[in-house]
C-alpha positions in Angstrom: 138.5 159.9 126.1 141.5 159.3 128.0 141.2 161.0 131.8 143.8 162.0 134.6 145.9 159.6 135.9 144.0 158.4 139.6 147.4 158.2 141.5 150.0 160.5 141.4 153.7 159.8 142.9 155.6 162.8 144.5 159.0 163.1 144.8 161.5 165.6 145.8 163.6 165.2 143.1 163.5 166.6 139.5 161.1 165.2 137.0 164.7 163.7 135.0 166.1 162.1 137.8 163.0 160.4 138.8 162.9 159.3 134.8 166.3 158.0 135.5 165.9 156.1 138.2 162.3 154.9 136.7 164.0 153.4 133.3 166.9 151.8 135.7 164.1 150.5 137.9 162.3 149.1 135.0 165.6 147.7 132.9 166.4 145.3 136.2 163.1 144.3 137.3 162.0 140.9 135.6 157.8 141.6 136.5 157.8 144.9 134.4 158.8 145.6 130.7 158.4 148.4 128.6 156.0 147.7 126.2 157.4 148.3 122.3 153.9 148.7 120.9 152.7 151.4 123.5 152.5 155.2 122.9 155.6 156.4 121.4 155.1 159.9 122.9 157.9 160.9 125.1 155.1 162.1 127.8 153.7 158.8 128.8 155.5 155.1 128.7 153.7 152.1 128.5 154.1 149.4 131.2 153.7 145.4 130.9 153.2 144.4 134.7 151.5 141.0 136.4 150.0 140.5 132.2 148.5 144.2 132.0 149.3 147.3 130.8 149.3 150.1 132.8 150.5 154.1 131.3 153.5 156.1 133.5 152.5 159.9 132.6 155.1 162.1 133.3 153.0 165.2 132.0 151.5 165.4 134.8 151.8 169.3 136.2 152.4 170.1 139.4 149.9 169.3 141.7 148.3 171.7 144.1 147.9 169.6 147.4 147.2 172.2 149.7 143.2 171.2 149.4 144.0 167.6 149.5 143.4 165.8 153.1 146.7 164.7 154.7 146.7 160.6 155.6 149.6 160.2 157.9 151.3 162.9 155.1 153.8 165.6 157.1 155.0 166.6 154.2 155.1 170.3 153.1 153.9 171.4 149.7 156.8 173.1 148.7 158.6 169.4 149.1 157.2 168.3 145.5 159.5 168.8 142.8 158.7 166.2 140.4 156.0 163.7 139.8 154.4 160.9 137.9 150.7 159.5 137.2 150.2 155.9 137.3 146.8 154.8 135.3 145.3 151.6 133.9 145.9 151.7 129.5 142.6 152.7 128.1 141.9 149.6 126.8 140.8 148.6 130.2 140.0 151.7 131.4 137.3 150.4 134.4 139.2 147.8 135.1 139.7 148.7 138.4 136.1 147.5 139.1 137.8 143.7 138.7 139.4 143.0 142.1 142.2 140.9 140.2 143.0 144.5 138.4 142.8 146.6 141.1 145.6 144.7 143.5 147.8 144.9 140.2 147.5 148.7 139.8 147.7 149.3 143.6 150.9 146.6 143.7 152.3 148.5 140.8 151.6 152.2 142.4 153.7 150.7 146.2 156.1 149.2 144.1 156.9 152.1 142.7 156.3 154.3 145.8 159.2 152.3 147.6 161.4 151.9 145.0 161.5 155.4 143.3 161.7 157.3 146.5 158.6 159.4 146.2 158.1 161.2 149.2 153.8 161.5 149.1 151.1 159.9 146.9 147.9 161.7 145.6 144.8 159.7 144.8 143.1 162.0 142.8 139.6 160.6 142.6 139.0 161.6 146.4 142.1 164.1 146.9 143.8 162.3 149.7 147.6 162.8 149.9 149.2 159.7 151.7 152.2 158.5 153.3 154.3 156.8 151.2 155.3 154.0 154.3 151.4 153.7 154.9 150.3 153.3 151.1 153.3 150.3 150.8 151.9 148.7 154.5 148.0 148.6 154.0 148.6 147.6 149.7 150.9 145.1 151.3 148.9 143.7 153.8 145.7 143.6 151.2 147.5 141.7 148.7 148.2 139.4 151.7 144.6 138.6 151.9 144.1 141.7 154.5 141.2 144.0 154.2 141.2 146.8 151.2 143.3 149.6 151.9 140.2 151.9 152.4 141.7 154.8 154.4 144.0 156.0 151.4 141.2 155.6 148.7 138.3 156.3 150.3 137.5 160.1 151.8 134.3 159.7 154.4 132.2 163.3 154.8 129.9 163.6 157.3 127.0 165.8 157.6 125.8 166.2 161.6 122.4 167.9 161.0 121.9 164.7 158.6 123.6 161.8 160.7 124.8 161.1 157.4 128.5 159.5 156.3 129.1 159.7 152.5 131.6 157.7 151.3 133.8 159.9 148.1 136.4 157.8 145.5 134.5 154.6 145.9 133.3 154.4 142.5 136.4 153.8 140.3 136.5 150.8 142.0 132.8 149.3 142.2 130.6 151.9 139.8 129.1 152.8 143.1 129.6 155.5 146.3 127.5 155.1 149.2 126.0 156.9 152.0 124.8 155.4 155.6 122.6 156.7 157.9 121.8 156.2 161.8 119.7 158.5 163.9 121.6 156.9 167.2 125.1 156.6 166.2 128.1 158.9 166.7 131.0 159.7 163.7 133.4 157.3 164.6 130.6 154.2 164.6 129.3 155.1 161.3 133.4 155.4 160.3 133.4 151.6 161.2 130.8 150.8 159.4 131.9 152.4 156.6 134.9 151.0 156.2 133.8 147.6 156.3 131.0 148.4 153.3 134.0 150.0 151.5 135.8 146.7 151.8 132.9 144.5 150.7 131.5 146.8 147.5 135.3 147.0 146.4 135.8 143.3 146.6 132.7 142.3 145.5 131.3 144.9 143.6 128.1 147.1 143.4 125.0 146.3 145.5 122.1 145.9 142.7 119.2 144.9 144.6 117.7 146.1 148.1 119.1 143.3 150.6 119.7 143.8 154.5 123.3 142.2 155.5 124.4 141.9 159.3 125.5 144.6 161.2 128.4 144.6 163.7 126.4 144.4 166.7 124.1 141.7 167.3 120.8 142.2 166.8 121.0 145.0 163.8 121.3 145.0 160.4 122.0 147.4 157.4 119.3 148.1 154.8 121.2 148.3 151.3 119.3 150.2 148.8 120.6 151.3 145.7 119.4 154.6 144.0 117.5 154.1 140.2 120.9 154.8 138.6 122.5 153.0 140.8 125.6 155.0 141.2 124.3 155.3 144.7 123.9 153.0 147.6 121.6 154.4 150.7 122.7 151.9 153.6 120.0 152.5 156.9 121.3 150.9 160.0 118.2 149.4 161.6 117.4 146.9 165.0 115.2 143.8 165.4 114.9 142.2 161.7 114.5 138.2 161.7 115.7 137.4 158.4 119.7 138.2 157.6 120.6 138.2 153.9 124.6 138.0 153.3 126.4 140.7 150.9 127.8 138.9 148.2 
């Protein structure tokens, strides 16, 4: 079953004029092609970009964003007057879980965040709306060989009574969210930590086995322990182990 397109561009232009800028866009670029044996359907149009396909959905409706957590986003609602939904083809529908993929899609969604003009992006998944100039200048700097653009992706919750951060969008990415846990540590520590976990499980997949892996200060470590279904990683910060195991 085909689902909802995990990024959405917003522009404050009609849904046509976007189209007609889109098909110009596409016509003069020589790394994208409209595929002729994609979905005839006027709704969706079927991209050739970097050897994948990728589906345009224009039948996206209008989103409500008021819920969605603003990333460096200014915007007002009432801004939006068209948008599209950018999504991998079906035929490789987890393929966001291959690294290789996932910088293609997220190349694809900047390229087309700069070039069309939108004016906010929606990733769906974890209902962040995001700055268009920030989305182009972290996917930039991680197809540069920079970290992975976790802060647009991936929403962090934290639950005080708990000392708990759980990590929410993760999974399209690695099959996997994650939650991490310190009874001595403050938000914005855990935040760190999180981020760089993000980073590693995106790049390099799902944690399968129970393994410690280094912590950012000396003389700790984090105790990676997937869940039975392992849709879940439970990551315990914890001092004074001898033997280090590295993630990967």
């Amino acid at each position: 079953m085909e689902t909802s397109p995990p990024l959405l561009l917003l522009f404050d232009v009609s849904q046509s004029e976007v189209r007609s800028k889109f098909d110009a866009l596409v016509v003069g670029d020589r790394n994208m092609s409209v595929d002729p044996l994609g979905q005839a359907e006027k709704s969706k149009t079927t991209i050739l970009f970097d050897g994948l396909t990728f589906l345009c959905d224009w039948s996206v409706s209008q989103p409500n964003v008021a819920s969605s957590k603003k990333i460096f986003s200014t915007i007002s609602d009432d801004m939006f007057r068209g948008a599209m939904g950018l999504a991998l083809h079906p035929h490789i529908d987890q393929g966001l879980r291959i690294p290789e993929i996932a910088k293609a899609f997220l190349a694809l969604g900047a390229s087309f965040a700069k070039q069309l003009g939108a004016i906010g992006l929606l990733w769906r998944p974890a209902s962040l709306q995001i700055d268009p100039d920030y989305f182009v200048e972290v996917v930039d700097s991680y197809l540069s060989g920079g970290v992975f653009p976790v802060l647009p992706i991936v929403d962090f919750e934290f639950e005080d009574a708990e000392g708990v951060l759980r990590s929410s969008g993760l999974h399209l990415f690695c099959g996997q969210e994650f939650e991490i846990q310190s009874d001595h540590m403050e938000r914005q520590e855990l935040i760190r930590r999180a981020i760089r976990l993000a980073h590693d499980l995106a790049t390099n997949g799902a944690v399968e086995e129970e393994q410690d892996v280094p912590d950012i200060d000396v003389g700790k470590i984090i105790r990676l322990t997937p869940n039975t279904s392992g849709n879940l990683l439970k990551c315990q910060i914890n001092s004074n182990v001898e033997q280090i195991v590295t993630l990967g």
